[in-house]
PDB file with SEQRES, HELIX, SHEET and CRYST1 records, atoms N, CA, C and O in Angstrom:
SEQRES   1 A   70  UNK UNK UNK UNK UNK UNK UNK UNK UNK UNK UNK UNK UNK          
SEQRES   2 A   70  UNK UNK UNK UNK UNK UNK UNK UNK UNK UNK UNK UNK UNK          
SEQRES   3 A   70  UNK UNK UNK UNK UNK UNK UNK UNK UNK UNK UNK UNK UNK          
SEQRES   4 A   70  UNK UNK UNK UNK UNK UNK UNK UNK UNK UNK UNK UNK UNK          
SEQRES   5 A   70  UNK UNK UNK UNK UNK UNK UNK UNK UNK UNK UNK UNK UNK          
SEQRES   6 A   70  UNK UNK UNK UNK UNK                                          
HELIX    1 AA1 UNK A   15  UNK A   18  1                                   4    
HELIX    2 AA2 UNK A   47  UNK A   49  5                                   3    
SHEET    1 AA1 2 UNK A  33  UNK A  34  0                                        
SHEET    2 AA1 2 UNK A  62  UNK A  63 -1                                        
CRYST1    1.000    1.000    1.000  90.00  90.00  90.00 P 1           1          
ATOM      1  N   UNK A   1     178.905 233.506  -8.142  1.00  0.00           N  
ATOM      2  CA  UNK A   1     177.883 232.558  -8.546  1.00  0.00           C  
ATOM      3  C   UNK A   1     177.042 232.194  -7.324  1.00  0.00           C  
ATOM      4  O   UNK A   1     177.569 231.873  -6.259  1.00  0.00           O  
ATOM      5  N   UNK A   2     175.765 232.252  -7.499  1.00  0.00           N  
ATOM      6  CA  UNK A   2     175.144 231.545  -6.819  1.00  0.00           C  
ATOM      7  C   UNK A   2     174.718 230.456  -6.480  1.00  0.00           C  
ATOM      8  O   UNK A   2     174.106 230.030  -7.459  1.00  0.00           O  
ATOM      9  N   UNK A   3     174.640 229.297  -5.189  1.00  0.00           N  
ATOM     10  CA  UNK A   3     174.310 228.604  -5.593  1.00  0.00           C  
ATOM     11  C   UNK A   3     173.316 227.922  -4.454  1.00  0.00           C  
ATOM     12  O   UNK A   3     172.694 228.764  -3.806  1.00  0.00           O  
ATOM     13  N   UNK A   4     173.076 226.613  -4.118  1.00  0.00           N  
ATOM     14  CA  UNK A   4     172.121 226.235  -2.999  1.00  0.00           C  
ATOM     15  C   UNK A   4     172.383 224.525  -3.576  1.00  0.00           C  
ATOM     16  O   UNK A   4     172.500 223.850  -4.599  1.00  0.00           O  
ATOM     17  N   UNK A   5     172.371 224.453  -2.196  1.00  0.00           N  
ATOM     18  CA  UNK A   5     172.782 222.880  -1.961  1.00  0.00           C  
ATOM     19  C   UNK A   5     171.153 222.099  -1.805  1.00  0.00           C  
ATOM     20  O   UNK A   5     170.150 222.394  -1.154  1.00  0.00           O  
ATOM     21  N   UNK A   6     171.430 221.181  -2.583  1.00  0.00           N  
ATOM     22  CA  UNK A   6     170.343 220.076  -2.761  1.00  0.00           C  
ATOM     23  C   UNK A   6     170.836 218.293  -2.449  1.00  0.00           C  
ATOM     24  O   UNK A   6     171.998 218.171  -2.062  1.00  0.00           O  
ATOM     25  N   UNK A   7     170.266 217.381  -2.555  1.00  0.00           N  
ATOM     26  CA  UNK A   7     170.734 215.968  -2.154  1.00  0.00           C  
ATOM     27  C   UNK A   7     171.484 216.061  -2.921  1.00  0.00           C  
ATOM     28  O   UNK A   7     172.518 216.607  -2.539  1.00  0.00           O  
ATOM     29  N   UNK A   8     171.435 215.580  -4.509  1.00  0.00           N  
ATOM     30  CA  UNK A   8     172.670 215.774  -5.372  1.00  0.00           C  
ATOM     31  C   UNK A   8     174.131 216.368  -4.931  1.00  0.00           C  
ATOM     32  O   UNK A   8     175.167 215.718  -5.073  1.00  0.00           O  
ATOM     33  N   UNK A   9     174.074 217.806  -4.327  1.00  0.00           N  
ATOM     34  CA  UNK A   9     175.190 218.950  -4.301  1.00  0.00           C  
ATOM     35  C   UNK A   9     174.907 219.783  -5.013  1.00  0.00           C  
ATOM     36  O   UNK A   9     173.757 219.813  -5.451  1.00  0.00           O  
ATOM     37  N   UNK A  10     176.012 220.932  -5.452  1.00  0.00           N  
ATOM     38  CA  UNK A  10     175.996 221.987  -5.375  1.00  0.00           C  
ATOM     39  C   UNK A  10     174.930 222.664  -7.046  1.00  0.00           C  
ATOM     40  O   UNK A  10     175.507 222.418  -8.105  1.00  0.00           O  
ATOM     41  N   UNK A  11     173.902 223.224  -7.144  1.00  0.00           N  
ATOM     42  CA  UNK A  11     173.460 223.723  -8.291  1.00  0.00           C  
ATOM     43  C   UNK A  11     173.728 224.866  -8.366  1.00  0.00           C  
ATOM     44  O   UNK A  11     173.761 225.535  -7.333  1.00  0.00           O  
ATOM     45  N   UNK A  12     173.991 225.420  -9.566  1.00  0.00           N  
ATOM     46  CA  UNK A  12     174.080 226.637  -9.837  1.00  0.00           C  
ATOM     47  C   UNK A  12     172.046 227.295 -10.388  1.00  0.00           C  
ATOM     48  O   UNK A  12     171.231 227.073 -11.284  1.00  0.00           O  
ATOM     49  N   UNK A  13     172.135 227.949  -9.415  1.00  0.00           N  
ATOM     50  CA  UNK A  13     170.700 228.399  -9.918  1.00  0.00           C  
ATOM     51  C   UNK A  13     170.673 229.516 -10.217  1.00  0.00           C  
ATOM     52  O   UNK A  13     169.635 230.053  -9.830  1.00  0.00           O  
ATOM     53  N   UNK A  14     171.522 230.345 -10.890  1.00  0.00           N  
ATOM     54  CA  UNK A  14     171.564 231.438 -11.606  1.00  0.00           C  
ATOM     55  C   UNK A  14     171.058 231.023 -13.206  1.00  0.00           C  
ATOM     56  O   UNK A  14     170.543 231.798 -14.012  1.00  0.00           O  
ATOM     57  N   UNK A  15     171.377 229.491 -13.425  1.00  0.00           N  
ATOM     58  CA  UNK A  15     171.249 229.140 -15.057  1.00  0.00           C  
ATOM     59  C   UNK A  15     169.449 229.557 -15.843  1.00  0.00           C  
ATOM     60  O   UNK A  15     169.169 229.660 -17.037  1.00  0.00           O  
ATOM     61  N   UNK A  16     168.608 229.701 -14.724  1.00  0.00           N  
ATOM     62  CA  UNK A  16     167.492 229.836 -15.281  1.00  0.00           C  
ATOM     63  C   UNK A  16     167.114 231.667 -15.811  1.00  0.00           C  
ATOM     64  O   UNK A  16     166.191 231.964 -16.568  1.00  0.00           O  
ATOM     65  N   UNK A  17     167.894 232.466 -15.306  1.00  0.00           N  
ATOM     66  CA  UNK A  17     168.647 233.767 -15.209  1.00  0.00           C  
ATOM     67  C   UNK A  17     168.853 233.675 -16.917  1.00  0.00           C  
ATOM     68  O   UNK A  17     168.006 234.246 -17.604  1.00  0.00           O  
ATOM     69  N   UNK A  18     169.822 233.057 -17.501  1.00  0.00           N  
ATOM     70  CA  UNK A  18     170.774 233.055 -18.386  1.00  0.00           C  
ATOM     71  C   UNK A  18     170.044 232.515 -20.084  1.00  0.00           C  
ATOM     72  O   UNK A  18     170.261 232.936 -21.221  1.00  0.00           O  
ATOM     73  N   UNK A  19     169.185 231.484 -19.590  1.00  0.00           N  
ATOM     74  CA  UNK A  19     168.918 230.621 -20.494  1.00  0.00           C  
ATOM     75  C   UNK A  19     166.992 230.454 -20.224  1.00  0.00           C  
ATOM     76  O   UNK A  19     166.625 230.480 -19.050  1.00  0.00           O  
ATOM     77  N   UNK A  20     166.026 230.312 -21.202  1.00  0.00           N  
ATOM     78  CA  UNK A  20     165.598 229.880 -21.165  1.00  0.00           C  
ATOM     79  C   UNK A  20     164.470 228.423 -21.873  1.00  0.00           C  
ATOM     80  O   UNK A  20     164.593 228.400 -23.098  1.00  0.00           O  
ATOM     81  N   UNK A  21     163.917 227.797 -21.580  1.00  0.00           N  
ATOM     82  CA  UNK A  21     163.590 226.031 -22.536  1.00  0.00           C  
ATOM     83  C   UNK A  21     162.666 226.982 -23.760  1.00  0.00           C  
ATOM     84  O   UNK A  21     161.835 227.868 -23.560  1.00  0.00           O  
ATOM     85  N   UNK A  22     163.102 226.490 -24.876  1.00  0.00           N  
ATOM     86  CA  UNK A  22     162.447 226.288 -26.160  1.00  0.00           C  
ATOM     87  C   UNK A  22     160.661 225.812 -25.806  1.00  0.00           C  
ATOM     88  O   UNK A  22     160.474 224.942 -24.955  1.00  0.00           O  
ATOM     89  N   UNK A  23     159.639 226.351 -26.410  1.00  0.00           N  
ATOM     90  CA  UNK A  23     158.579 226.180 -26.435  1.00  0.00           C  
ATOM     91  C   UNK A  23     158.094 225.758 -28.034  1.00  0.00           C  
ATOM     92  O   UNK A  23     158.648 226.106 -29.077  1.00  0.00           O  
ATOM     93  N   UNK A  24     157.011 224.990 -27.893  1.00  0.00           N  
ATOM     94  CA  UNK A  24     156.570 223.900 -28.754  1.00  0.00           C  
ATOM     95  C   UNK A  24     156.336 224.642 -30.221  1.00  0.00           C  
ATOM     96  O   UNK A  24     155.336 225.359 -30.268  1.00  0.00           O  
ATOM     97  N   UNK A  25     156.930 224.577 -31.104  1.00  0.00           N  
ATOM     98  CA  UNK A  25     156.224 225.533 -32.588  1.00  0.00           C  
ATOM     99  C   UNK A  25     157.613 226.139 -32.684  1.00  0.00           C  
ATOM    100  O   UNK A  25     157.987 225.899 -33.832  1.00  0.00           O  
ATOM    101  N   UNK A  26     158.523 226.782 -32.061  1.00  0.00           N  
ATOM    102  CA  UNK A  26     159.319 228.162 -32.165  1.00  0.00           C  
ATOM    103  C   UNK A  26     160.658 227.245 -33.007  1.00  0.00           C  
ATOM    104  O   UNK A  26     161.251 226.172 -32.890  1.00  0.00           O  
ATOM    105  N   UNK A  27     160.655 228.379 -33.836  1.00  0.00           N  
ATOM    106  CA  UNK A  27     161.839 227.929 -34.485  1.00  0.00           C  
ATOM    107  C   UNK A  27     163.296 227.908 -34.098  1.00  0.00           C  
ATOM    108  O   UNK A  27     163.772 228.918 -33.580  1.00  0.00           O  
ATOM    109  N   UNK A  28     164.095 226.771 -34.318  1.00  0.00           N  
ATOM    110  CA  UNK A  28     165.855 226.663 -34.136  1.00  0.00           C  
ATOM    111  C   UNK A  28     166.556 227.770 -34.358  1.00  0.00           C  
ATOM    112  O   UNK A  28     166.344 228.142 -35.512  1.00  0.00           O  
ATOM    113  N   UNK A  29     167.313 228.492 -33.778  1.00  0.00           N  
ATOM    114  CA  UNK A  29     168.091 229.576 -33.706  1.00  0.00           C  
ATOM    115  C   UNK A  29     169.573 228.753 -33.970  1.00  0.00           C  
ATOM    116  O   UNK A  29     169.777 227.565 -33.720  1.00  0.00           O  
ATOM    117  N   UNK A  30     170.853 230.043 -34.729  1.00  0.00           N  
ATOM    118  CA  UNK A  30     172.096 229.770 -34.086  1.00  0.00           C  
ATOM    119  C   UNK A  30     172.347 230.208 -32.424  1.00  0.00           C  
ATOM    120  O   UNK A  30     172.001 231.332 -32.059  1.00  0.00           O  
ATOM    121  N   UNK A  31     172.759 229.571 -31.784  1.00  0.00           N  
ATOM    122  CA  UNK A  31     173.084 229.807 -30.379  1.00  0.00           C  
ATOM    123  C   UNK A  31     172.495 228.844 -29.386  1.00  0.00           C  
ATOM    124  O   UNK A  31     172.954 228.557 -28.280  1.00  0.00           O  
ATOM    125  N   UNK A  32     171.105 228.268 -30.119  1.00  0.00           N  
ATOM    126  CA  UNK A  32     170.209 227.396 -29.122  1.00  0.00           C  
ATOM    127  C   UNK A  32     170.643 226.379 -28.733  1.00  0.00           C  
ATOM    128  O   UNK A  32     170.873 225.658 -29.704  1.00  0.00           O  
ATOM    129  N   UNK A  33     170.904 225.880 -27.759  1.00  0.00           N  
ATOM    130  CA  UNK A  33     171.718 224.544 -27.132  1.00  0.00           C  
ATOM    131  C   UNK A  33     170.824 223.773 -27.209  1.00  0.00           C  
ATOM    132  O   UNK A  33     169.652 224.144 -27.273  1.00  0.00           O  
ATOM    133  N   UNK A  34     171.330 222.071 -27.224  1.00  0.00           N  
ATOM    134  CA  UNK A  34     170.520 220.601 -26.543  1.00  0.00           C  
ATOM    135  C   UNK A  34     170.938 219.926 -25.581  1.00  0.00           C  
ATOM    136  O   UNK A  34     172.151 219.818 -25.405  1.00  0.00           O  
ATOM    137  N   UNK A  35     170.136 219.391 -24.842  1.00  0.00           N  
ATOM    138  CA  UNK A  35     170.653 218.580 -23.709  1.00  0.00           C  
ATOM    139  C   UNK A  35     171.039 217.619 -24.258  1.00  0.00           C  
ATOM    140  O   UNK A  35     170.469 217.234 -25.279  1.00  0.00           O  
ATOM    141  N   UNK A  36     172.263 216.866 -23.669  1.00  0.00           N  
ATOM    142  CA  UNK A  36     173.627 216.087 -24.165  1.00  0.00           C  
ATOM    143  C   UNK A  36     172.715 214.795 -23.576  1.00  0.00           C  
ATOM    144  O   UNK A  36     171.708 215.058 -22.919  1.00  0.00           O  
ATOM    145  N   UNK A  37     173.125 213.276 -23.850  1.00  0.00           N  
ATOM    146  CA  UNK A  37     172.490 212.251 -22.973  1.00  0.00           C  
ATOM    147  C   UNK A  37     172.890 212.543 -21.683  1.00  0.00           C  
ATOM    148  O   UNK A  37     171.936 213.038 -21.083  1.00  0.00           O  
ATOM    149  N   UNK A  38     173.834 212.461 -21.016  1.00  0.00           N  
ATOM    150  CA  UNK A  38     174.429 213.013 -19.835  1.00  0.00           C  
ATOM    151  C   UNK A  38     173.428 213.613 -18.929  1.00  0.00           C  
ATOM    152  O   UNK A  38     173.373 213.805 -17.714  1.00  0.00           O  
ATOM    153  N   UNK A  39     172.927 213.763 -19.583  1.00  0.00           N  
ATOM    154  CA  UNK A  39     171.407 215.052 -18.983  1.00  0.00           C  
ATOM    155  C   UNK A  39     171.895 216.124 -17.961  1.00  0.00           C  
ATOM    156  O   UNK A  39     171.193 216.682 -17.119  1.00  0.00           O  
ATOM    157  N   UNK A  40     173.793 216.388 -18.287  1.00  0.00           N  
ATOM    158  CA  UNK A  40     173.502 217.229 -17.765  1.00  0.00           C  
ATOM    159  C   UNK A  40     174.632 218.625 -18.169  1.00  0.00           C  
ATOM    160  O   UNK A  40     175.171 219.536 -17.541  1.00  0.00           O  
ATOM    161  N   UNK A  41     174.585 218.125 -19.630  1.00  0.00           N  
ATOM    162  CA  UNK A  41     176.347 219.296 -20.602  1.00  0.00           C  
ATOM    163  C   UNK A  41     175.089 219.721 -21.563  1.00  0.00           C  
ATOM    164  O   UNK A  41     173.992 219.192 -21.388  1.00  0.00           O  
ATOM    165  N   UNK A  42     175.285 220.630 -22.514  1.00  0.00           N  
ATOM    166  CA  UNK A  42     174.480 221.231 -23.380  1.00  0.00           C  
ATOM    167  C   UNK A  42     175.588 221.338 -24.482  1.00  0.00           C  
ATOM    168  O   UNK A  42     176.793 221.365 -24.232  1.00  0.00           O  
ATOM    169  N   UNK A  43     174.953 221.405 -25.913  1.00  0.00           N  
ATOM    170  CA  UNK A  43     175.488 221.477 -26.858  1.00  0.00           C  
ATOM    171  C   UNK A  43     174.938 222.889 -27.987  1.00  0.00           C  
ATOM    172  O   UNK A  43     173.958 223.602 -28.206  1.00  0.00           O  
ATOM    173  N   UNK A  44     175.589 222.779 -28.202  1.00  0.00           N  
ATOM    174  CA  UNK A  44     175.288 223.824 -29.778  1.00  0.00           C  
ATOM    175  C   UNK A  44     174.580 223.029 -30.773  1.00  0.00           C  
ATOM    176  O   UNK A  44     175.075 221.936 -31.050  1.00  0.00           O  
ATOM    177  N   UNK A  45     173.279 223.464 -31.482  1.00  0.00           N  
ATOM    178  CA  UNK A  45     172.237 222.777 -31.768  1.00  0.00           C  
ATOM    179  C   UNK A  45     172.892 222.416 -33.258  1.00  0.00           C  
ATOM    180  O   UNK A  45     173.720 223.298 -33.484  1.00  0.00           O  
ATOM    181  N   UNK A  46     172.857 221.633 -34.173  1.00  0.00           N  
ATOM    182  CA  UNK A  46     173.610 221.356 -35.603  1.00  0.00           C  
ATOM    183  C   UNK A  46     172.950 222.395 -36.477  1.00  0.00           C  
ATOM    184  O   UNK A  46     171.930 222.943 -36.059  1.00  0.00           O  
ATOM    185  N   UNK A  47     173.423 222.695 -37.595  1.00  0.00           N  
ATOM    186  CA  UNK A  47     173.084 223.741 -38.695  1.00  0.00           C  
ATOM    187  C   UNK A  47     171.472 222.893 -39.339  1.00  0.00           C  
ATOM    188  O   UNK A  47     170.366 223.415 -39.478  1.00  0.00           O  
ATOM    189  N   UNK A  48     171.880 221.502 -39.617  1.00  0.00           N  
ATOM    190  CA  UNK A  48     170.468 220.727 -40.101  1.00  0.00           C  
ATOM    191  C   UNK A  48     169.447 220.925 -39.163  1.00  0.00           C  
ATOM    192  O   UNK A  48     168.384 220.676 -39.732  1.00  0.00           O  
ATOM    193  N   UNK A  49     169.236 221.289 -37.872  1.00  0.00           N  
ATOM    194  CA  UNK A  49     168.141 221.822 -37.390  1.00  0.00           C  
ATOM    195  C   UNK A  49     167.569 222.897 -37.287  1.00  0.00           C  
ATOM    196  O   UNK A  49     166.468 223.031 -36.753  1.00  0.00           O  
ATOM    197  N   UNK A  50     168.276 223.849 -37.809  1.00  0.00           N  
ATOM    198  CA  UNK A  50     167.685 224.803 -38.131  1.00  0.00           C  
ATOM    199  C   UNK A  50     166.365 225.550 -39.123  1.00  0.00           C  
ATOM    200  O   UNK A  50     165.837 226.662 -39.153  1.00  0.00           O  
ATOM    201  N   UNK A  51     166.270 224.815 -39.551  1.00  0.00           N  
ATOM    202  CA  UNK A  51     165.034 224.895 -40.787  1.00  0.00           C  
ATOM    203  C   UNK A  51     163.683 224.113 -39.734  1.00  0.00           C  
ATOM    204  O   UNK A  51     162.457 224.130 -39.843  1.00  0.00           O  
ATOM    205  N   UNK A  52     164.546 223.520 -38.809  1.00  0.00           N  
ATOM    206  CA  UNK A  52     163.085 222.878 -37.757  1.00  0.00           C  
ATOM    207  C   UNK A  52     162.117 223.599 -36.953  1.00  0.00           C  
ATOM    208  O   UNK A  52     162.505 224.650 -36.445  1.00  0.00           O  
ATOM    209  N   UNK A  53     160.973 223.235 -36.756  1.00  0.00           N  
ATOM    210  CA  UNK A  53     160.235 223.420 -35.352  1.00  0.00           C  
ATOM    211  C   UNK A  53     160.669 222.969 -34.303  1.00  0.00           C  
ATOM    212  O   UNK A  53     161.332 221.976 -34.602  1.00  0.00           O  
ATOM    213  N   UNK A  54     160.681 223.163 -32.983  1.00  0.00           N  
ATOM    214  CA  UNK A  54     160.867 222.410 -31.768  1.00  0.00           C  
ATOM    215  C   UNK A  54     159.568 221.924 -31.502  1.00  0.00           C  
ATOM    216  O   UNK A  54     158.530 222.578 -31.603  1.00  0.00           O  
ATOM    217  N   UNK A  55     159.672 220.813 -31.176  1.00  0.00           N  
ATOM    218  CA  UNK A  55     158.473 219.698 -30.990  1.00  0.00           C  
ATOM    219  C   UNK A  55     158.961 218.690 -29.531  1.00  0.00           C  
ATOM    220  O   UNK A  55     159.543 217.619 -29.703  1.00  0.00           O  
ATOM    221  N   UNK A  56     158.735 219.043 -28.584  1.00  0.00           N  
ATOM    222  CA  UNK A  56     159.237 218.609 -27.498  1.00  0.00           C  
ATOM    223  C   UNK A  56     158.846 216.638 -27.512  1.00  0.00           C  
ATOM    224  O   UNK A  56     159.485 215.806 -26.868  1.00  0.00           O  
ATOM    225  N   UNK A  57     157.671 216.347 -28.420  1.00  0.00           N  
ATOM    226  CA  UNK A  57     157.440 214.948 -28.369  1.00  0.00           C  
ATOM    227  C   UNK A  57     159.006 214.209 -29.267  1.00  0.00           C  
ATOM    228  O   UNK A  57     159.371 213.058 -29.031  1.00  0.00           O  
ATOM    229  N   UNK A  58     159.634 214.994 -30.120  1.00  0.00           N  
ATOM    230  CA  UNK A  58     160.497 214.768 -31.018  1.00  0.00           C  
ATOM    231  C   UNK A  58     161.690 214.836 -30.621  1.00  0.00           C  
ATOM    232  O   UNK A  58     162.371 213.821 -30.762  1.00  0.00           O  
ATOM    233  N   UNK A  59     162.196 215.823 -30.119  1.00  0.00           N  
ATOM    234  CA  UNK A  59     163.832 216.564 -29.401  1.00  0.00           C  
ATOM    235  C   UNK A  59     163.625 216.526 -28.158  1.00  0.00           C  
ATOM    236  O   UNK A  59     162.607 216.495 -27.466  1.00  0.00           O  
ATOM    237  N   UNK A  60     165.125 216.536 -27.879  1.00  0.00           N  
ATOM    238  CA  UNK A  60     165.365 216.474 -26.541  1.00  0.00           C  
ATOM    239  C   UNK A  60     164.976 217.691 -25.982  1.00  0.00           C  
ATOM    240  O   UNK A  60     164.093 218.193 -26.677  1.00  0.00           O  
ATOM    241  N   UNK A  61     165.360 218.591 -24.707  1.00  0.00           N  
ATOM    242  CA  UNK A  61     164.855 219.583 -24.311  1.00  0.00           C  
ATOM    243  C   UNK A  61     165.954 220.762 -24.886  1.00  0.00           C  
ATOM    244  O   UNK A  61     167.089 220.293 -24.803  1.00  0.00           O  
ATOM    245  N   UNK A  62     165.965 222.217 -25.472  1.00  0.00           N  
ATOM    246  CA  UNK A  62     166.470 222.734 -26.181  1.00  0.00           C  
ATOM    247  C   UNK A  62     166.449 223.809 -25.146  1.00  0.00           C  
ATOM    248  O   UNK A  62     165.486 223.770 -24.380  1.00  0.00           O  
ATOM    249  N   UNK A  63     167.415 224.863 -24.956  1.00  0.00           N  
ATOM    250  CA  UNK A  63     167.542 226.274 -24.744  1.00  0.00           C  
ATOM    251  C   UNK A  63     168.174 227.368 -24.932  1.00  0.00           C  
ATOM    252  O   UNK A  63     169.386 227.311 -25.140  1.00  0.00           O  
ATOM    253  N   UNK A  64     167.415 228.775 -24.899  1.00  0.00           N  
ATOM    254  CA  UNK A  64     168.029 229.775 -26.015  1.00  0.00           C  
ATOM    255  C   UNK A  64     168.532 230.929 -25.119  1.00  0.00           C  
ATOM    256  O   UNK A  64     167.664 231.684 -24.682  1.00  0.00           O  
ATOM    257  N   UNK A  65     169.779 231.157 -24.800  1.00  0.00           N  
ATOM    258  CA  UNK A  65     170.104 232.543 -24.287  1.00  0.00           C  
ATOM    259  C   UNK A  65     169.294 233.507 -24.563  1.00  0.00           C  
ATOM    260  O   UNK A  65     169.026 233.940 -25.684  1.00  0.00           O  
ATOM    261  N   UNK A  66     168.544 234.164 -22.673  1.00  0.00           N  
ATOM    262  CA  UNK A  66     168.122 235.012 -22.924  1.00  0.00           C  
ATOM    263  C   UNK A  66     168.676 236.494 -23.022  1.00  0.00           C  
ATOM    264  O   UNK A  66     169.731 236.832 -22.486  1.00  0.00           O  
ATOM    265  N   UNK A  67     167.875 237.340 -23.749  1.00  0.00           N  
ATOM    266  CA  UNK A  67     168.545 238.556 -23.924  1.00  0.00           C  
ATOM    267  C   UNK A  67     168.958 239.141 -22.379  1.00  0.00           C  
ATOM    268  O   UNK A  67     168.686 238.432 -21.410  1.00  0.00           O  
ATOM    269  N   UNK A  68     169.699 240.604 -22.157  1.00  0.00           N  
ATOM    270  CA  UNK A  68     170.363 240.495 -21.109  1.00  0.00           C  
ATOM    271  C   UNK A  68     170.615 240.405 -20.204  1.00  0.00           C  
ATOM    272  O   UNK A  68     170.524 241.089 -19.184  1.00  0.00           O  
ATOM    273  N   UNK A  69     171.317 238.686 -20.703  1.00  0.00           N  
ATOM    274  CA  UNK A  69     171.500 237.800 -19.365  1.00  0.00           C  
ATOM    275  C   UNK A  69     172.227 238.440 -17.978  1.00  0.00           C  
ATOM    276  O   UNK A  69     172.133 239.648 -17.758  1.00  0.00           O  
ATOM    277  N   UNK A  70     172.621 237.958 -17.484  1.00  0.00           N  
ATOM    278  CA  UNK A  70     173.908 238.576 -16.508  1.00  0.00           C  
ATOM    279  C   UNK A  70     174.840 237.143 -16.329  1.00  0.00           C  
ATOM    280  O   UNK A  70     175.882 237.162 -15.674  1.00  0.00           O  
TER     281      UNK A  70                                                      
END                                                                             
């Protein structure tokens, strides 16, 4: 893993590699995660959002495994 130290500590900055943020209009996938309040665990998005748009004024910030990742 890669990583690089910031004030916080240690980030993994491979995650932008892996995943990338949902854009405004695109529809809910199975697999698409949400940012947790924590702001900083991700979740598996619920089945009731799926029929949604992502609307970034509405949801939290969303992201969808990109194809192959490493």
């Amino acid at each position: 893993m890669e990583t690089t130290v910031i004030a916080q500590g240690l980030v993994d900055v491979s995650v932008g590699h892996r995943y990338r943020l949902l854009l405004k209009g695109e529809r809910f996938q199975r697999g698409d995660q949400c940012l947790n309040d924590d702001c900083e665990t991700w979740s598996d998005v619920s089945t009731i959002v799926l029929r949604c748009d992502y609307n970034p004024a509405v949801f939290v910030p969303h992201r969808r495994p990109t194809p192959n990742a490493k």
